[in-house]
N, C-alpha and C positions, 0 to 999 in steps of 0.2 A: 504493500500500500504506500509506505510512506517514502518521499524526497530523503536520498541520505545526506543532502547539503542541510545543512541549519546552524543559526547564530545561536551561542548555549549566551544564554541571561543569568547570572547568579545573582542575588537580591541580597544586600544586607540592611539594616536598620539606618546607615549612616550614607551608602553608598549601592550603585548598581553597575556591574561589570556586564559589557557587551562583547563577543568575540567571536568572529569568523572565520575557518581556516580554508584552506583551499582544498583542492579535490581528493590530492594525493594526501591530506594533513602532513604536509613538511611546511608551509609557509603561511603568515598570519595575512591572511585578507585584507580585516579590519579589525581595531580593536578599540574600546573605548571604556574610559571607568570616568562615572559622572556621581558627584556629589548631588545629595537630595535634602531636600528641608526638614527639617527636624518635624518630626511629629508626623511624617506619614503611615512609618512603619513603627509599629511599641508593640514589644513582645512579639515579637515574630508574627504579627498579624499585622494586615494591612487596613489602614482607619482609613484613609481619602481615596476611596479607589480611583473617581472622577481623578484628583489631581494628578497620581501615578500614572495614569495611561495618555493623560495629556504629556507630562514630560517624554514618556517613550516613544511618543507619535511624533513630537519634536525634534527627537532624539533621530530617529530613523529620516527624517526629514532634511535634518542638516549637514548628519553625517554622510550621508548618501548611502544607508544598505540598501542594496536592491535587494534581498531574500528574505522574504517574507513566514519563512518556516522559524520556529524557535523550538530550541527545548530551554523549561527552566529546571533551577537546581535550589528547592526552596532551603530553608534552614532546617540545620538536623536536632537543632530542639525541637520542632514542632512534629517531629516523626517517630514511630518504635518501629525498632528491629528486630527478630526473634530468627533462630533460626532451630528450623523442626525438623522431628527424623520420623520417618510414614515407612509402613511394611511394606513388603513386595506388592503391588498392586496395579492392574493395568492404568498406563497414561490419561485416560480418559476419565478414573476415579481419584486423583491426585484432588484435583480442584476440590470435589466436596470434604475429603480428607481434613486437609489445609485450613476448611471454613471451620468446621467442627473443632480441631484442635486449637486454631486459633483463638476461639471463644474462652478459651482460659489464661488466655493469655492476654488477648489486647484489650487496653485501659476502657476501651464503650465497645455498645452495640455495634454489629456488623453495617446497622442502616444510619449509622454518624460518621461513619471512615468510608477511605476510597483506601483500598489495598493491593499488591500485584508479590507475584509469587515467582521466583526463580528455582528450577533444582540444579542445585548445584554441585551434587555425589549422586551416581547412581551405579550399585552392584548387588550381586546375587540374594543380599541381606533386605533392599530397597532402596528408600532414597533419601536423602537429603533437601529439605527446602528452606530457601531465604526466604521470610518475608517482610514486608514492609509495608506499613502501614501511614497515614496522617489524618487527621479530622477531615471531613467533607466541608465545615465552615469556612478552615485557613487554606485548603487547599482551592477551594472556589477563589477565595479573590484573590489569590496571583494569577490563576485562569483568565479570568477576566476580565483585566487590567490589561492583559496581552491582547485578548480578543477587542475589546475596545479600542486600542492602538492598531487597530486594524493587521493586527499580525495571527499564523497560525500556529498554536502549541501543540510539538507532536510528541513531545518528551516530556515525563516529568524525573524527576530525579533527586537522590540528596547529596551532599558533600561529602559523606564515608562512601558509598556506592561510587561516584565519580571518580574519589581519589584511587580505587582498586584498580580501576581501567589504567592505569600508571606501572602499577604490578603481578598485572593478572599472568605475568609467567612465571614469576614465581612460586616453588613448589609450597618450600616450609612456611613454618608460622612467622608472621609480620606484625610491628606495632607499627603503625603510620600515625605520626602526630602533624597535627598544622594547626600552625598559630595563623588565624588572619584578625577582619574588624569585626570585633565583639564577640567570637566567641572560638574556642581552641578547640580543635577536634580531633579525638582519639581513636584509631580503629584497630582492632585485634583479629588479622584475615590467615587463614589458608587457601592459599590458590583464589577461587572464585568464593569461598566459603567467608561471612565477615559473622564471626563467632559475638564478637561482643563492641558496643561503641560506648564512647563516653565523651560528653558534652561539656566544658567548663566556659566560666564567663568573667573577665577580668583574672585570669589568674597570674601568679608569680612564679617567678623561675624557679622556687622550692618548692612553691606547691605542685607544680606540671611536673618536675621531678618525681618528687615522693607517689601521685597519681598514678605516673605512668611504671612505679617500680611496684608497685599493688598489684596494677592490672598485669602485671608478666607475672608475678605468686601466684594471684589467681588462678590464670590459665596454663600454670605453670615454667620453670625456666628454661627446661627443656626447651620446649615446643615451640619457642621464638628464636628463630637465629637471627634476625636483624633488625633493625630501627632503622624509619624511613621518614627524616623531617620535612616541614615544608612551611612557605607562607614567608612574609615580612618579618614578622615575629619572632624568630628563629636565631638565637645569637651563639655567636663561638663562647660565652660563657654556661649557655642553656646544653648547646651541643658537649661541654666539657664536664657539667656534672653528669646529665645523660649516660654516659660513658665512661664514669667515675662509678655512679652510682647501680646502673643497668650490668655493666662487664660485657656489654654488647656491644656489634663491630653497628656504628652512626654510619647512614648516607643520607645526602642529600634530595629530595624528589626532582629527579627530571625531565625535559623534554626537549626533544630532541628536533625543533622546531627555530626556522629563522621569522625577524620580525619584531622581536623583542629583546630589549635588555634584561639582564639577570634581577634585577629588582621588579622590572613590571611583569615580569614571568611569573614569579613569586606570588603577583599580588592578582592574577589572573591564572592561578594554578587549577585550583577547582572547576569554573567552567569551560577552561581548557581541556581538563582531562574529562569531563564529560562528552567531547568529540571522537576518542577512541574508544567509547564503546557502540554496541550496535546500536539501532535507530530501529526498532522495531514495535508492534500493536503490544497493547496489557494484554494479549491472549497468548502472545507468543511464549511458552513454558521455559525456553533460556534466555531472557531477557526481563530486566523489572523494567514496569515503567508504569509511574501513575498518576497517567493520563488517566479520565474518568473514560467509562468506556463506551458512553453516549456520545462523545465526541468525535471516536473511530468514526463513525457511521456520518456524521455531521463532514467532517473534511472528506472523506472520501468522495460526497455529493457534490461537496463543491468544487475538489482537484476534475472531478469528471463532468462538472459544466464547462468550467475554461478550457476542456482539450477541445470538448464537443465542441464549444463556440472557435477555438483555433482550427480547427480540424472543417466546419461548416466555411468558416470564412475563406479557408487558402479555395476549397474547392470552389466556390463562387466564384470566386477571383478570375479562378483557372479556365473558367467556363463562359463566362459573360465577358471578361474583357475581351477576346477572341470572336464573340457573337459581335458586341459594342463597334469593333473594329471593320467586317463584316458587312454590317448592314451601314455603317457608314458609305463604306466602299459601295451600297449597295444602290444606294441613295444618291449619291455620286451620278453612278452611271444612269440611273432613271433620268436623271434632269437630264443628262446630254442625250438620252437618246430622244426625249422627248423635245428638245430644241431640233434634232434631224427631223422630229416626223414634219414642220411647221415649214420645213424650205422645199421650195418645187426643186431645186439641184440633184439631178439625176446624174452627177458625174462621175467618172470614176476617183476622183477623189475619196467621195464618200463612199462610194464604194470599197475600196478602202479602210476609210474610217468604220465601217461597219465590220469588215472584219476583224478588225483590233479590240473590237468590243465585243465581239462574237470569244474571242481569247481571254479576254478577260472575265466575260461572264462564265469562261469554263471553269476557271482558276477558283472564281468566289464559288463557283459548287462543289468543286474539289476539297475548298475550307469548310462550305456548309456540311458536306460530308464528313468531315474527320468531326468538327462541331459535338453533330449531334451523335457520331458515333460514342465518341468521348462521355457524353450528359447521358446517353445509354448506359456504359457500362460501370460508370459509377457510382456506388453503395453510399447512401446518405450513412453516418454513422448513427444516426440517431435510431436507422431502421438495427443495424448491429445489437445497440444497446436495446430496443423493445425483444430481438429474439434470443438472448441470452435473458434477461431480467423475466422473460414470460416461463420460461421451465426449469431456468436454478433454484434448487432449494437449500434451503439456509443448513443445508449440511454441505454445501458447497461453498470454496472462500476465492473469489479470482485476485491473483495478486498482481498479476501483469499481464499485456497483451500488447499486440502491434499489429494494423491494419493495412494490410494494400488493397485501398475502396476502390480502387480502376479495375481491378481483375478480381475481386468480390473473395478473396480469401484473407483468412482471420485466424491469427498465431495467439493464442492467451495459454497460459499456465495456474496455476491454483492450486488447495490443500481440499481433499475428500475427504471427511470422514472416515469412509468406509468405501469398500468396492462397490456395492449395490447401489449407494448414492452415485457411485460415479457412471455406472453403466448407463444407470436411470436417465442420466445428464446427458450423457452421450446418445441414448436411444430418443429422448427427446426432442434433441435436437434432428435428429435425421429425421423423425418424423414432420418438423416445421414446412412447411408449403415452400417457404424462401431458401432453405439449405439444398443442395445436389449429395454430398458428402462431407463425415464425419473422421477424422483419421486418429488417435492415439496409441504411439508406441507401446508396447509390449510392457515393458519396463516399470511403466506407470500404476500396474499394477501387483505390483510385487510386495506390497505392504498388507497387511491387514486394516490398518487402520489411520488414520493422518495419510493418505497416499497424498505425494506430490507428484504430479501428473503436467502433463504438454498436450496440448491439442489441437490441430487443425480443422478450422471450418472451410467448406464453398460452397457461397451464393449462387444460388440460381441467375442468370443473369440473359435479358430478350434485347435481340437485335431489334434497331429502330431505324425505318429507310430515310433518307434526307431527304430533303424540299427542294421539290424539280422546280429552285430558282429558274433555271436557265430557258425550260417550256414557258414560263410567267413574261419574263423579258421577250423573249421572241416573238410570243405574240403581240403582245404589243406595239414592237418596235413595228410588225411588217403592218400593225393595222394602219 
């Protein structure tokens, strides 16, 4: 579904980072960090939402981002993190699992939070899931602040989760500390797994010490082999008891990206490192992201009006400029033949002249024939989408597709459910009035369940005879 280009937006209380990287993420786009008026944001909730989304519509205005996609990375006080272990059980009973166990664990009800679930261990024992959770009240209005700045949020995200995308090749156990503005964040990860987080606010460089020498008891000293700092915050006296008091080997978090200096790297760390992870739906089972999930459905409508309307427009284009031109030419030639019929000159001049126009009127039937051959065999996309949307069933997901409407075939891919949903899909489609043929590889079925499948469509398509321009003028001319 989703554009993997996107500006990540981090939000703090005092300040808001903006940043873009480029395609390959080696080099910064654009980047910007903009101070905000005090009293927008208290307690990690946003109180003015009118005035915040005016600043970022300003924001986007003057800086000149053209990419209208976001993901945000709200504060990670305002989130829990839990990570749960579920018995051997097929992929399709994970999610209710998850909801059930969750209920003793997260601080409200299931219908006050937005939540999304990553597994992040899976072997012969079961599996492993992260979850994460934030109220539905604080997570709406950063939503919505976006959405009023007239941008789209495809990501949501927090600052432990982001900072992992930094270290996710890392095997053993990690503590990642980052100090940034207003509040220090601690995370305790294996691999993709972030076992435990901890949030402090104004602290000092003994207390962030002593904290982070708890959290490795904790979780034990074994089980961490390194410390990974990061953020402005960060000093060779903080790095020196660290590793006085830890007996741990300090690195510093990096990135390996040009565009920036080592200070504003630091200070654009977090929404930086939310660009190396994936970009994917709250449905996708290896990725979190919380996005509400009424919103999927919402973007998707509208990323697939603007193609429609891109896609209607070129072909219009393609089609009537070439008529436009045509009957100009067409029109042209009327008037002068209608100036010969008014002279009694029977010369061979005009005789002559009359054959040149006799060449020319071939020419413009030659156009009007390719014309309207063209306007024949081109598929409105609009008819596409009513024969796909009329016999997909919501056990089908299409993620992608590519259209060539000239010659009426149709490349899309998608996730089935199951085999029978997809036959179904497939037999549905052959039977449509508008299809000739249905083609999917072999391959596509080789799952039981989730299949990811390719599939070829061909339109029906009726030859159309062109306009005996050239019988219209001749009679005329000899009348």
């Amino acid at each position: 579904m989703f554009n993997k280009s996107l500006v990540s937006i981090y939000f703090t209380e005092s300040k808001l980072f903006a940043i873009e990287l480029s395609s390959n993420k080696k080099n910064v786009k654009k980047s910007v960090a903009l101070h905000l008026p005090p009293g927008l944001i208290k307690n990690y909730r946003i109180v003015d939402k009118e005035a915040l989304s005016k600043i970022i519509k300003r924001l986007w205005e003057r800086t000149n981002f053209k990419e209208k996609s976001v993901g945000i990375v709200v504060p990670e006080f305002s989130t829990f993190t839990k990570l749960l272990k579920l018995p051997k059980i097929s992929v399709s009973e994970i999610n209710e699992a998850v909801e059930w166990q969750a209920q003793e664990y997260l601080p409200d009800s299931k219908e006050n939070l937005i939540s999304d679930w990553k597994v992040v261990r899976r072997d012969e024992t079961g599996f492993e899931v992260l979850l994460v959770a934030i109220p539905k009240d604080i997570l709406s209005t950063y939503v919505e602040v976006t959405e009023a700045a007239g941008l789209y949020p495809l990501l949501v995200a927090t600052p432990s989760f982001s900072l992992t995308n930094l270290v996710s090749k890392e095997t053993d156990g990690l503590l990642l500390i980052y100090m940034g503005l207003g509040e220090t964040v601690l995370v305790f990860s294996i691999g993709e797994k972030i076992l435990g987080t901890s949030v402090l606010s104004g602290v000092e460089t003994e207390d962030l010490t002593e904290m982070s020498f708890k959290m490795i008891n904790h979780y034990g000293k074994d089980v961490i082999s390194k410390v990974f700092v990061g953020g402005r915050g960060i000093s060779e006296e903080l790095v020196g008891n660290l590793k006085a008091k830890l007996n741990k080997n300090i690195f510093p978090m990096k990135v390996n990206v040009k565009g920036l200096g080592e200070e504003s790297l630091q200070d654009f760390l977090i929404p930086l490192s939310m660009q190396y992870g994936k970009i994917e739906e709250p449905a996708d089972p290896g990725t979190l992201n919380l996005l509400p999930a009424g919103l999927v459905d919402k973007y998707k409508k509208a990323k697939m009006k603007v193609q429609v309307w891109s896609i209607t427009l070129t072909i219009t284009l393609f089609v009537w400029i070439p008529f436009m031109v045509v009957l100009g030419s067409f029109l042209t030639l009327s008037q002068q033949v209608a100036s010969f019929k008014v002279t009694n000159e029977r010369s061979i001049q005009i005789t002559k002249q009359r054959e040149n126009l006799e060449s020319e009127i071939k020419k413009i039937n030659e156009i009007s024939s390719k014309v309207q051959k063209i306007k024949s065999a081109t598929v409105l996309p609009q008819t596409v989408l009513n024969i796909i949307a009329r016999v997909k069933s919501t056990n089908i997901s299409i993620t992608d597709y590519q259209m060539d409407l000239d010659k009426g075939v149709i490349k899309m891919g998608g996730i089935s459910g199951d085999r029978t949903s997809l036959v179904n899909f497939s037999k549905s489609l052959e039977d449509s009035p508008e299809v000739s043929a249905v083609e999917i590889p072999i391959s596509s079925f080789e799952e039981e369940l989730n299949l990811e499948f390719e599939m070829t469509i061909y339109l029906r398509q009726e030859d159309s005879k062109p306009i005996p321009t050239s019988k219209i003028i001749k009679e005329n001319y000899d009348e």
